[in-house]
N, C-alpha and C positions, 0 to 999 in steps of 0.2 A: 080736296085739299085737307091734310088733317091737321089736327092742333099747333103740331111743330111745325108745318110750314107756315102757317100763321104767323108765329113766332118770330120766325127767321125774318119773313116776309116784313111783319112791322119793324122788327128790329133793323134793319136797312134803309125804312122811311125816318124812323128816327134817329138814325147816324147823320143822312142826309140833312133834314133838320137844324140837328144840334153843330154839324161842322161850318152850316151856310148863317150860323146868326153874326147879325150885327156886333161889332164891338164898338163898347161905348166911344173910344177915342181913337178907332183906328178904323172904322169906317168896316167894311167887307176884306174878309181876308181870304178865302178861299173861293177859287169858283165853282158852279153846280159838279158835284161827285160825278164822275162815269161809271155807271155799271158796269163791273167786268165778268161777274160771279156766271152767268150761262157760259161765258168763252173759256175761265180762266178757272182751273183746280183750286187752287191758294185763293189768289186773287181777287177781292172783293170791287174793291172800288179803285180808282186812280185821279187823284183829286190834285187840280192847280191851285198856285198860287197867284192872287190879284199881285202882280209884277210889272213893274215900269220899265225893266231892262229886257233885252232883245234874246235873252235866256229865260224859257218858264221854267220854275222850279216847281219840282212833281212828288209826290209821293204814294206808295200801295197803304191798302188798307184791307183787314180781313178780318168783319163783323162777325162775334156771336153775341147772340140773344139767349137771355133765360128768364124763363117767369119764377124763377126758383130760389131767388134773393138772394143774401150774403150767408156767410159763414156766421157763428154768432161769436166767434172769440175774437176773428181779425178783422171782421167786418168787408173780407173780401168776397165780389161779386165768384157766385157761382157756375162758372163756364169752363169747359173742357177743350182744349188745343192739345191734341196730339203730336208727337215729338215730329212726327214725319212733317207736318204743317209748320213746326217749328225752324226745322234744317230750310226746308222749301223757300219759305218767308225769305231768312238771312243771305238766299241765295242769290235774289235779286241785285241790280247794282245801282239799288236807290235807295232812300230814306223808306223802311217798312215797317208798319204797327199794327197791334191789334185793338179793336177797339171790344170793348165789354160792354150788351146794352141791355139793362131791366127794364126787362118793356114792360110790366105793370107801372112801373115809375117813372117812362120812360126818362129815364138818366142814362150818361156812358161815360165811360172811361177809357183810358187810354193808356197804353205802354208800347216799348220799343222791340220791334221782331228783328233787331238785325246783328243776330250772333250773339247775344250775353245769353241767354238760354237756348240751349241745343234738345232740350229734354221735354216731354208734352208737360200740363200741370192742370188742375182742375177747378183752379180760382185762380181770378184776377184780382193785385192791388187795386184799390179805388184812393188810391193817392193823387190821379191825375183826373179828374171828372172833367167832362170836358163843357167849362164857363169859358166865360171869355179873358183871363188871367191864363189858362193850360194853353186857349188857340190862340192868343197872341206870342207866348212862351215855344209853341208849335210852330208858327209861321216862322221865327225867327231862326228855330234851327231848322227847317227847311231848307230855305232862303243863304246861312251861313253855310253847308253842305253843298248844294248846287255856285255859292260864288267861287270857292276856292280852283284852282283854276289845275289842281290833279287832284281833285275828288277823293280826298282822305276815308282811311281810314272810320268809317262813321258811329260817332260815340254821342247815343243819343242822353238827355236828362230823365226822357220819361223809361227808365230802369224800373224793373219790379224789383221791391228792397229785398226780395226775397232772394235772388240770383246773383244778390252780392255775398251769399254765403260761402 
């Protein structure tokens, strides 16, 4: 195994980690990640939501790792999504994101893969880290997307500011 799979490798244990933490006042919000990444080209993870109604609410997820830190003017994480990963992502017909993880620091981040960006790009905003203020913000528009009962249109919050240009 060489360095970069290392990488990758931790980077996925600390996606898992940081998606399954407790939040202070709303108890567990997600349940254990499934791996998809051997089955699935894009597709990383497909993570539920802790749901009391007879509908789980789902979402993809497509981990990168860098040990290569941020930019130093925007302070965004260092990771490369190519455009094809891009189209792929938004193609799905469910809530899709990519998540950003420094694994020296192990921190991530979070933004929305579902059509505002069609184009690859080689950082990620670190607007969205993911504390538990982004995955409670997270579970709510999950949870809002799978109630509606013809599955809009999906306009997610965690937008990279940069794809509103």
């Amino acid at each position: 195994m060489d360095a970069k799979e290392v990488i990758g490798e931790r980077g996925e244990s600390i996606f898992r980690v940081l998606i399954t933490r407790k939040h202070p006042t709303r108890g567990y919000l997600f349940e254990h990640p499934r791996f998809l990444g051997e089955k699935k080209r894009t597709i990383d993870f497909h993570v539920e939501l802790f749901h009391e109604e007879s509908l789980i609410p789902f979402f993809f997820v497509q981990v990168k790792s860098t040990s290569e830190g941020y930019t130093q003017r925007e302070h965004r994480l260092k990771i490369q999504v190519t455009a094809t990963d891009m189209k792929r992502l938004a193609a799905y017909p469910a809530p899709t994101y990519i998540v950003g993880i420094d694994e020296p620091g192990e921190q991530g981040y979070i933004v929305s893969a579902n059509g505002e960006c069609k184009t690859g790009f080689s950082s990620l905003s670190t607007q969205y880290p993911l504390n538990p203020d982004v995955l409670a913000l997270l579970w709510d528009e999950v949870a809002a997307y799978w109630a509606s009962p013809t599955y809009p249109t999906f306009r997610s919050i965690f937008c990279d500011p940069k794809w509103r240009q």
